[in-house]
N, C-alpha and C positions, 0 to 999 in steps of 0.2 A: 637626109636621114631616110632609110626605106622602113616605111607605114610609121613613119613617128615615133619608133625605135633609138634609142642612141647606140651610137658605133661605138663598143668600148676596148680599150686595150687595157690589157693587165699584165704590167713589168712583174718579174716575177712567180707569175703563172702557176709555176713546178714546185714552189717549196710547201711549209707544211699547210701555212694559209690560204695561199694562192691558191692551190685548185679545188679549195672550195667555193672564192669567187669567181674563177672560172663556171665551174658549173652552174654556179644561179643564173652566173651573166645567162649563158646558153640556155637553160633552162626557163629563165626569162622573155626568151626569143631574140635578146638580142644580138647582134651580129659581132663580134668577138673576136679579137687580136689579142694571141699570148706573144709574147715577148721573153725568149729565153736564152741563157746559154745555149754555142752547139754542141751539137751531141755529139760524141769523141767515143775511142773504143774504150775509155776507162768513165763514161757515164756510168751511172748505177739503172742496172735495166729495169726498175721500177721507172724511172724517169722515163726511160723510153717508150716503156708502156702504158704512161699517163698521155705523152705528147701522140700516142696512135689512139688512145681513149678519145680525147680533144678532138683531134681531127674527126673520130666517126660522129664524134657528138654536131661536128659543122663548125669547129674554130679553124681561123688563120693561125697559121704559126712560123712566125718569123724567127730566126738565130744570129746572137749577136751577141758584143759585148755595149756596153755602157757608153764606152769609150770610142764606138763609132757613130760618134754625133751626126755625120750626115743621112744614116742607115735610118738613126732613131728619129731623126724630124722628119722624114721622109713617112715612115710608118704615121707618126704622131698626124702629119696632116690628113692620114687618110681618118682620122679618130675625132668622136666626139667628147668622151670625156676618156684619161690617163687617170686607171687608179693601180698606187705601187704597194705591195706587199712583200717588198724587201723584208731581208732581218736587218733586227739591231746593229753588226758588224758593219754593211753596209751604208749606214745613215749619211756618211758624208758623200759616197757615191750617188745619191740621189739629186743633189746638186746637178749635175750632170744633164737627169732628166727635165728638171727646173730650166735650165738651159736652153734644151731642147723644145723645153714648149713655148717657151720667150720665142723663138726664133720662126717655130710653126706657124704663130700667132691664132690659131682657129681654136685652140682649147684656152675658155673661160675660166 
């Protein structure tokens, strides 16, 4: 961990919750992995201009889906603690992440 910081990633990042935990995380000082969809030419350019928000603020920002398990334990080991602010629609895709950090094995 740098200066006793945890490294956090947050699945979900971009929706209505997420990037208010994003910005505490940052705001917090601590060092920050969003975890998002990629960005396509029919994203909505609010999202676009969150994920350049992000960046100037000093997050990582990784793109993906869910369903590339190796992409997401890869991220996940570089991470101290995975908090997800999925929607409701969602819930059983987070399974997935559950998966992912079995496998990581470094997040508690």
């Amino acid at each position: 961990m740098e200066s006793g910081l945890s490294r956090i990633l947050v699945i979900g990042g971009t929706g209505y919750l997420g990037k208010f935990v994003v910005k505490a995380s940052i705001m917090m000082g601590h060092p920050t992995i969003v975890y998002g969809r990629p960005i396509t030419p029919s994203t909505n350019p609010s999202k676009v201009e969150l994920h350049k928000e992000f960046l100037n603020m000093g997050a990582t920002i990784f793109h993906g889906e869910l369903s590339e398990q190796e992409k997401l334990v890869s991220i996940i080991q570089q991470t101290d603690i995975v908090i997800s602010v999925l929607g409701t629609p969602q819930l059983i895709e987070q399974l997935k992440i559950i998966d992912a950090i079995k496998i990581a094995g470094n997040v508690k």
